[in-house]
C-alpha positions as CSV (number, residue, x, y, z in Angstrom):
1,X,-7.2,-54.4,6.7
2,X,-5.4,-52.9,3.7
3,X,-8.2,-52.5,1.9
4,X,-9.7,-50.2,4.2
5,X,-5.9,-48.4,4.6
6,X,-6.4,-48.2,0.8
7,X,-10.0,-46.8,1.2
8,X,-9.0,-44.2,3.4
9,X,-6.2,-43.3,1.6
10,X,-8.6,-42.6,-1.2
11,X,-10.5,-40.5,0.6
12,X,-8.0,-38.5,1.8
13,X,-6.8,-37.7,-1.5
14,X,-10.0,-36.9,-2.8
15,X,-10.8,-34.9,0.0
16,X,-7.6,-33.0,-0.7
17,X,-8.2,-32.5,-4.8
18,X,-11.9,-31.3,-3.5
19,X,-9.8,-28.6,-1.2
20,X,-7.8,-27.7,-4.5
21,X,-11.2,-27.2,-6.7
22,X,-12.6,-25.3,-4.5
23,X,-9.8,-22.7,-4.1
24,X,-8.8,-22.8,-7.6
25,X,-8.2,-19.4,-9.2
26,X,-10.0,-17.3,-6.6
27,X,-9.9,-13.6,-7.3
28,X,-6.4,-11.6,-6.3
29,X,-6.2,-7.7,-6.0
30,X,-2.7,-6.5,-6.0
31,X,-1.4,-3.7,-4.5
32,X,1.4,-1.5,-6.2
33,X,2.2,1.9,-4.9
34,X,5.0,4.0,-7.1
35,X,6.7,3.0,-10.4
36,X,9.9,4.2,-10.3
37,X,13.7,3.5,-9.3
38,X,13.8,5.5,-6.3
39,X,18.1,5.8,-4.7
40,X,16.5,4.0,-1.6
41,X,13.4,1.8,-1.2
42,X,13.1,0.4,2.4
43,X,9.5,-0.3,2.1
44,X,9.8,-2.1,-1.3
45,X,7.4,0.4,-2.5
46,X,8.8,0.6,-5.5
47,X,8.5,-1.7,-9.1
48,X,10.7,-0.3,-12.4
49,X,8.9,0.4,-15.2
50,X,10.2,-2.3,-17.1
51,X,9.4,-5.2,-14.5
52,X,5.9,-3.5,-13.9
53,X,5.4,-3.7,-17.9
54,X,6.4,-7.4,-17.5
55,X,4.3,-8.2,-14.8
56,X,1.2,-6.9,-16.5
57,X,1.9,-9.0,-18.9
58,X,2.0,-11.8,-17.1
59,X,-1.0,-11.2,-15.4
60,X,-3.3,-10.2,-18.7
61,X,-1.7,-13.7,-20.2
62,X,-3.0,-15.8,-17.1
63,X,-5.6,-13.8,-15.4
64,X,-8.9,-11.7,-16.3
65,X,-8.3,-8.3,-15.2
66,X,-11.2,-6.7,-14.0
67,X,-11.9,-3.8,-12.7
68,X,-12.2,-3.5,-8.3
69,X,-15.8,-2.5,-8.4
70,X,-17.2,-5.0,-10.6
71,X,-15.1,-7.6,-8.8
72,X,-16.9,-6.6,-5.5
73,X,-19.9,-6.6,-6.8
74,X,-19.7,-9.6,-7.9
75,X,-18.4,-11.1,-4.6
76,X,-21.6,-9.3,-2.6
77,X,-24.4,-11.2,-5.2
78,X,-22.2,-14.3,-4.3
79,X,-20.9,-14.6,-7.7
80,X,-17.0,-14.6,-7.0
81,X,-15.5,-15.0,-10.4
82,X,-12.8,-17.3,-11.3
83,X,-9.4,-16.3,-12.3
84,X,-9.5,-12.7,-11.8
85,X,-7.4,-10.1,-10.4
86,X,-7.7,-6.2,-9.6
87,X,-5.0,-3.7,-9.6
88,X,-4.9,-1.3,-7.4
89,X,-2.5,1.9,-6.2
90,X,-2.2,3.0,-3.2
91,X,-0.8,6.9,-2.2
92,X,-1.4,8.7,-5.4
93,X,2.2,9.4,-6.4
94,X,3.0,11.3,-9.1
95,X,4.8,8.9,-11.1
96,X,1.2,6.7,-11.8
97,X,-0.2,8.6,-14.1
98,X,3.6,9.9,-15.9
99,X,4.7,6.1,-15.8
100,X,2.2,3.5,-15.1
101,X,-0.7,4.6,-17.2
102,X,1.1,4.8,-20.3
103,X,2.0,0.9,-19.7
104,X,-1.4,-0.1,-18.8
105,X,-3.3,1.8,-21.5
106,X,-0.6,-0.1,-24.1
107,X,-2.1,-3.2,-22.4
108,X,-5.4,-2.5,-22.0
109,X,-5.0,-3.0,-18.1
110,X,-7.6,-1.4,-15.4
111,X,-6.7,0.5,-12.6
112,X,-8.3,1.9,-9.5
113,X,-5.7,4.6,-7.3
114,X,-6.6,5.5,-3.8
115,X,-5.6,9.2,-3.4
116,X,-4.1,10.6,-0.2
117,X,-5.5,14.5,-0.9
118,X,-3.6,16.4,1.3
119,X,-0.8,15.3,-0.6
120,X,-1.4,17.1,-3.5
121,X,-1.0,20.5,-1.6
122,X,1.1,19.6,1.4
123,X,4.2,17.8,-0.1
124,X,5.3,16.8,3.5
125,X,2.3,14.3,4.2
126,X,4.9,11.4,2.6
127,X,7.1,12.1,5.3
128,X,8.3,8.2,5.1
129,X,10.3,9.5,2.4
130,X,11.9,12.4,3.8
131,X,12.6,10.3,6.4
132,X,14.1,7.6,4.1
133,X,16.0,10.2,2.3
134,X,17.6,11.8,5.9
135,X,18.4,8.7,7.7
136,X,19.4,6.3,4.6
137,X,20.9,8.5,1.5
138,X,22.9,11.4,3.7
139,X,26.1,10.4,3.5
140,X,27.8,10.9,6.9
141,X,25.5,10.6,9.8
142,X,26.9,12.0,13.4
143,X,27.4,8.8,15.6
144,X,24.9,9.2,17.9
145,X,21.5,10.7,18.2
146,X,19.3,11.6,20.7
147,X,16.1,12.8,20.6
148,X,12.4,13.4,22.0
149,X,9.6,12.2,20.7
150,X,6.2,12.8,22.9
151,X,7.2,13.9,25.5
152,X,9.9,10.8,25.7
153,X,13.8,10.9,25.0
154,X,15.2,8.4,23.3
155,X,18.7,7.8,22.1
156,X,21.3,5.7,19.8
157,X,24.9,5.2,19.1
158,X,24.7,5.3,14.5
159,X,27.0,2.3,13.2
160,X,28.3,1.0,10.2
161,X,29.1,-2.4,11.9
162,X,26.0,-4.7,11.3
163,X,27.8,-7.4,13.3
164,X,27.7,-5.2,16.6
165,X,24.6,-3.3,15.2
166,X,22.5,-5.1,18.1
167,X,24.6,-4.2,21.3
168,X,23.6,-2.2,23.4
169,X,21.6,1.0,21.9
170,X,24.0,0.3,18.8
171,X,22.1,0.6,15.4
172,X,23.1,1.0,11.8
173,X,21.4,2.9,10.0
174,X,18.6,0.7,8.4
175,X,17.8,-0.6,12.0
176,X,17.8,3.5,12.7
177,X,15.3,4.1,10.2
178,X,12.8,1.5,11.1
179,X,12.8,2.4,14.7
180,X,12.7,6.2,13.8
181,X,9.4,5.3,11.7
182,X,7.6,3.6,14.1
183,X,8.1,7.0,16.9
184,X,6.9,9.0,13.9
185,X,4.0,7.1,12.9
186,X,1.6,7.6,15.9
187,X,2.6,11.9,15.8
188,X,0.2,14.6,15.3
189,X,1.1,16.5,12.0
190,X,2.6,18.7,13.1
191,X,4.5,17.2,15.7
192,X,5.6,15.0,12.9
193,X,7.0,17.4,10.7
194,X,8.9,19.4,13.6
195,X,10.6,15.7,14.6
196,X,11.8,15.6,10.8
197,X,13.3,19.1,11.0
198,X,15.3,18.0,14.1
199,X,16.3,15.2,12.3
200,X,17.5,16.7,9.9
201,X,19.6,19.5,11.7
202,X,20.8,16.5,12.9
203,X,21.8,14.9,9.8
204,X,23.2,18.2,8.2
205,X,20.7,18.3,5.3
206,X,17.0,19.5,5.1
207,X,13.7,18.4,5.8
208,X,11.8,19.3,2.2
209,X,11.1,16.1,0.1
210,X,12.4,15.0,-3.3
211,X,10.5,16.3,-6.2
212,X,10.6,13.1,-7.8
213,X,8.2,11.6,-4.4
214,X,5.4,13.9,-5.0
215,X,1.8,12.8,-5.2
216,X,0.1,14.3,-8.4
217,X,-1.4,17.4,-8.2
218,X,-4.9,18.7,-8.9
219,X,-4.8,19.1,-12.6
220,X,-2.9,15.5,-12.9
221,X,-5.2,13.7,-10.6
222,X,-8.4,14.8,-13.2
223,X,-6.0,13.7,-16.1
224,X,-6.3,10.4,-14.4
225,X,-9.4,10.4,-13.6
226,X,-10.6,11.0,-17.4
227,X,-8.2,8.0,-18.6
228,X,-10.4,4.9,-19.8
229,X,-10.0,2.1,-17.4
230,X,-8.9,4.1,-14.3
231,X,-11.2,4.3,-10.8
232,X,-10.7,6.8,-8.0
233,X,-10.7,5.7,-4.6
234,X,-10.1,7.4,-1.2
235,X,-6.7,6.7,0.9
236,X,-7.6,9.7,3.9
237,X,-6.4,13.2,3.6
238,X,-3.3,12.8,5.7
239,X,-2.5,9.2,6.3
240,X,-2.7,8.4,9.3
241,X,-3.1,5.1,11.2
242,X,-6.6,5.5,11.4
243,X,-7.3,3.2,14.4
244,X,-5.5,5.5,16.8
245,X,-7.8,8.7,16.0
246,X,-10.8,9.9,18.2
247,X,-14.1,9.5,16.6
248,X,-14.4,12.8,15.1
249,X,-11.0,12.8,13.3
250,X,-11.5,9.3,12.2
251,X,-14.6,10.3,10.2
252,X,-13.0,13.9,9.2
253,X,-10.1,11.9,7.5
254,X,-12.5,9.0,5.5
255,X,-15.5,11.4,4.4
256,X,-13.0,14.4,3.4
257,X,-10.8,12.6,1.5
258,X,-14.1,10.9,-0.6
259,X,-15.4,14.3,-0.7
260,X,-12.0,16.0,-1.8
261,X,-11.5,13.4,-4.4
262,X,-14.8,14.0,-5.5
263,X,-14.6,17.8,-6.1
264,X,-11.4,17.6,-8.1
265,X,-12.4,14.4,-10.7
266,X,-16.0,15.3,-11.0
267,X,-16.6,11.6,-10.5
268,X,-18.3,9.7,-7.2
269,X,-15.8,7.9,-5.1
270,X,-17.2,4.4,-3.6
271,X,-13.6,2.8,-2.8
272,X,-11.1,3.6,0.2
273,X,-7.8,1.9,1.0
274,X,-6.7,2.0,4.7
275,X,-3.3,3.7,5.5
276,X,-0.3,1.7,6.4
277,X,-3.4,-1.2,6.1
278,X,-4.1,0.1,9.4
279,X,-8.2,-1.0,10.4
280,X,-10.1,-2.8,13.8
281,X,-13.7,-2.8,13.7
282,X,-14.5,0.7,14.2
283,X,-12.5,1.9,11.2
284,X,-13.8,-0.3,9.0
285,X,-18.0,0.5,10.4
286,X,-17.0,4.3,9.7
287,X,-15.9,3.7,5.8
288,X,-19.1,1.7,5.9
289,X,-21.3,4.5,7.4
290,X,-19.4,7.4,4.7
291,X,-21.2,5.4,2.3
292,X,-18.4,3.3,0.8
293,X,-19.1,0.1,-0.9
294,X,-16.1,-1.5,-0.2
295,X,-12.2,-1.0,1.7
296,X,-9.1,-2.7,0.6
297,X,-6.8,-3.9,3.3
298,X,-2.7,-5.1,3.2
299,X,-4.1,-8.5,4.1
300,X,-1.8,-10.5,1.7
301,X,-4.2,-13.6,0.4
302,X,-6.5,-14.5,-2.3
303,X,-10.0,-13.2,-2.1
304,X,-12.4,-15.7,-0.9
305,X,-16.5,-16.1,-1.8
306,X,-17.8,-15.0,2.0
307,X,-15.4,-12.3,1.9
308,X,-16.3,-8.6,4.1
309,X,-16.0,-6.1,1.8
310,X,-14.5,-3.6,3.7
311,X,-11.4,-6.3,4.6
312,X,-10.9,-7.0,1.2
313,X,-7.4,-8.3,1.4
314,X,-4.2,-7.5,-1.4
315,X,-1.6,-8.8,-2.3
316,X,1.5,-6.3,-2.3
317,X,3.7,-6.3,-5.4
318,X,7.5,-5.2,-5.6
319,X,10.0,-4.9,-7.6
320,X,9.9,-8.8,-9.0
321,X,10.8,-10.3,-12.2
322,X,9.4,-12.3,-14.0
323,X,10.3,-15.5,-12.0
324,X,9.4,-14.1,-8.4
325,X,6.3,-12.6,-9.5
326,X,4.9,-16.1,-10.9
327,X,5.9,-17.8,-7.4
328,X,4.7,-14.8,-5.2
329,X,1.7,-14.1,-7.2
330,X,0.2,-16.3,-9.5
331,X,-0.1,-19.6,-7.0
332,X,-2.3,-17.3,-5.0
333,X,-6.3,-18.0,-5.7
């Protein structure tokens, strides 16, 4: 009888070790947005430059990186490579190509950036920053708000008290912020924008955004477009959550951003990243019929061999040293 305990035990390890083999160093794609040290981050969307530098490091001392498109193509002739990882950007911020790409190029790192191409003329299309900026770095706010949003009123009481921040309609202001982003996301445009101007008459400030959380502009983007190592990729024209869009705008939104993004590098665009990592089957059959090769979503895992590539997943990065981004990173694949 114990030797067949024993016997089973030994299978059951070996069955586990084969587990381990078999997902040993998978491929990772990581997901950064902004370099920077933003007043406020609520989203984490942020990494300093000298952390970024550091994590690079890390990652060219334990991992091949390789660039997004070779990595997919691989993974569609069923060759998934081992130990890899991707980079990726999502937005097209500003501070990319003024601090990131000076970093990578120093280490040799590749890049691809999924653009957002309204925002290079229409600094309002962040609007999660203006919002951030009203609700979180204003330094009084009135103690209550109320407010419509589609056609619906809604209303708070604004606290400092995070012990009696759940009573009632009670919120401080982080809770405030979240709750006021989800009523925005799902907006029209323009019904968007003319929400943040009420909220900020509310707030006593203004509803333009900070310099310092603009996307790059046209002459900026082709500057990063030329730079050795560094893809283009589509991220929309406006950002929206692409599964709540009608047909017509869901295609408008995938093929003119590629096509936008195209005009201004000079360069073919074959990448798009979804927005918010919004996606459901339709979205991701209409990247597939723009002609894409492949979509990045906000799935956070390694990247496996059977792997759709238009729900290729990443993982996101923040604003980790050196410790965190080992734990958080690295035992992925």
């Amino acid at each position: 009888m114990s030797g067949a305990i024993a016997m089973r035990q030994t299978a059951s390890k070996f069955l586990q070790w084969s587990r381990l083999i078999a997902h040993f160093n998978r491929p990772v794609v990581l997901m950064y947005h902004r370099i920077g040290e933003p007043l406020v981050d609520p989203w984490q969307l942020s990494v300093s430059p000298q952390n970024f530098a550091r994590q690079i490091e890390i990652l060219g001392e334990t991992r091949d990186i390789v660039p997004l498109q070779w990595l997919v193509q691989r993974l569609c002739d069923g060759r998934p490579p081992r130990n890899a990882a991707a980079i990726t950007f999502d937005d097209g911020y500003a501070d990319v190509l003024q601090t990131a790409v000076p970093i990578m190029r120093r280490m040799n790192c590749l890049a691809t950036v999924f653009v957002t191409t309204t925002a290079i003329t229409d600094p309002a299309v962040f609007w999660w920053d203006i919002l951030s900026r009203i609700i979180l770095e204003t330094t009084a706010l009135p103690d209550s708000l109320a407010i419509e949003f589609a056609g619906r009123n809604y209303d708070w009481r604004v606290t400092g008290d995070a012990m009696h921040a759940q009573s009632g309609n009670a919120v401080n202001r982080t809770r405030l912020h979240f709750d006021l982003h989800a009523l925005l996301k799902p907006l029209q445009v323009q019904e968007r924008e003319k929400a943040l101007e009420r909220l900020a008459r509310w707030a006593r400030t203004d509803a333009g955004p900070r310099k310092s959380d603009r996307a790059m502009t046209h002459q900026e983007l082709r500057q990063l477009a030329d730079t050795d190592g560094v893809s283009i990729g589509a991220h929309t024209c406006t950002h929206p959550s692409l599964p709540l869009l009608k047909q017509d705008d869901l295609e408008r939104e995938i093929s003119g951003s590629r096509k936008q993004c195209e005009e201004i590098t000079g360069r073919r665009v074959v990448g798009f990243a979804y927005p918010f990592g919004d996606f459901d089957d339709s979205t991701a059959n209409a990247v597939r019929s723009a002609g894409m090769d492949y979509a990045v979503t906000t799935l956070p895992r390694e990247v496996g061999s059977k792997v759709d590539p238009f729900r290729l997943p990443r993982l996101m990065v923040a604003d980790w040293g050196e410790v965190d981004f080992r734990r958080r990173v690295l035992c992925h694949g």
